[in-house]
N, C-alpha and C positions, 0 to 999 in steps of 0.2 A: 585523462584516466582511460586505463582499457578496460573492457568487458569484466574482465573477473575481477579487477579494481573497481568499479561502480557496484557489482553484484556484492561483492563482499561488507564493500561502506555500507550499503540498503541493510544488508542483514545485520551486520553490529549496530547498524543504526536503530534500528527494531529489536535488537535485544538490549540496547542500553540504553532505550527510554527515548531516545534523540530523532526520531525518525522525521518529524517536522524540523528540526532543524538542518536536516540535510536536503530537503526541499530544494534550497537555493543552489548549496553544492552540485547535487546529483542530476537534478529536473532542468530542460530545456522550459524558455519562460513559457513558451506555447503546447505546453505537453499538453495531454491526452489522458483521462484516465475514465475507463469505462467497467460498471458496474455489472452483474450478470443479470439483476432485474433493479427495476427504479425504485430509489431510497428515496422515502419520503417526501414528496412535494419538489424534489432534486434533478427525478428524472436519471437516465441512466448512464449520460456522460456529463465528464466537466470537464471544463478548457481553461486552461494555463494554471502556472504553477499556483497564482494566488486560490483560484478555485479551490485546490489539490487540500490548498491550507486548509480553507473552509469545511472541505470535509472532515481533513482530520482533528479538526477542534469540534465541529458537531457529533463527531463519532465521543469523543471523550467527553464533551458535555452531554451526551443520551446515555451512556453504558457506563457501569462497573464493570472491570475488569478483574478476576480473579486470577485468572489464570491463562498464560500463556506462553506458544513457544512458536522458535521461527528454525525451519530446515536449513541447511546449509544451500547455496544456489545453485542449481542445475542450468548449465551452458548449454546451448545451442547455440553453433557455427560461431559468427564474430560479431552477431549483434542482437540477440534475446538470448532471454534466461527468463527462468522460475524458478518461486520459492513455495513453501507449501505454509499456511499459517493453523496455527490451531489455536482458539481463544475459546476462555470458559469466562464467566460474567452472568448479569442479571443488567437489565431494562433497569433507567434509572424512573422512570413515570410510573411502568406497570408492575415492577417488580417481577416481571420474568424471568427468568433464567436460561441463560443459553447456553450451548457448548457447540463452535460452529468449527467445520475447517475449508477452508479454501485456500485456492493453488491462484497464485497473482502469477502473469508471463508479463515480461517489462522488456521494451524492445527501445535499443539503442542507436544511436545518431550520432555523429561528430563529440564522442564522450559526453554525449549527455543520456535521459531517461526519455524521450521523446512520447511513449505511449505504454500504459499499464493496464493491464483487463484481466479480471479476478472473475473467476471460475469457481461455483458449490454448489 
């Protein structure tokens, strides 16, 4: 896959529910994904794609999600892009409520996702 072929899959993958399962597709096994401060006992990076898993199933086991939307990808040269995320939601423990947005840049490798680092 090229650039705007990987970037596109990420985002229909993220608007149609699928986003963990394109892990295996999209994600090099020893990707990168780096937080902009440390989540919970996690710390601010994880390493390889099963990590990636781990947080996206911690994420859906802590949060209600209300509401949410994903930008279309913005390319840079032949091997990053970003997308911009906005999610509304409530704390499944505290019952807080959020409404956050952050910009993920996902940098590419031999048609894989090799490293992801989210910006808010």
């Amino acid at each position: 896959m090229n650039l705007k072929e990987i970037a596109d899959e990420l985002v229909a993958g993220c608007r149609e529910d699928r986003a963990k399962e394109n892990l295996n597709k999209l994600y090099a096994t020893d990707a990168v994904s780096v937080e902009a401060q440390e989540m919970e006992g996690m710390g601010r990076e994880t390493h390889g794609v099963e990590g990636i898993r781990g947080k996206h199933e911690w994420w859906e086991g802590a949060h209600e999600v209300s509401g949410a939307s994903v930008s279309e990808p913005y390319l840079h040269g032949d091997d990053r892009f970003a997308v911009i995320f906005e999610v509304q939601g409530k704390v499944k423990e505290s019952g807080e409520t959020f409404d956050m947005k952050e910009v993920g840049i996902y940098h590419v490798a031999n048609g894989k996702i090799v490293r992801e680092e989210f910006f808010y």
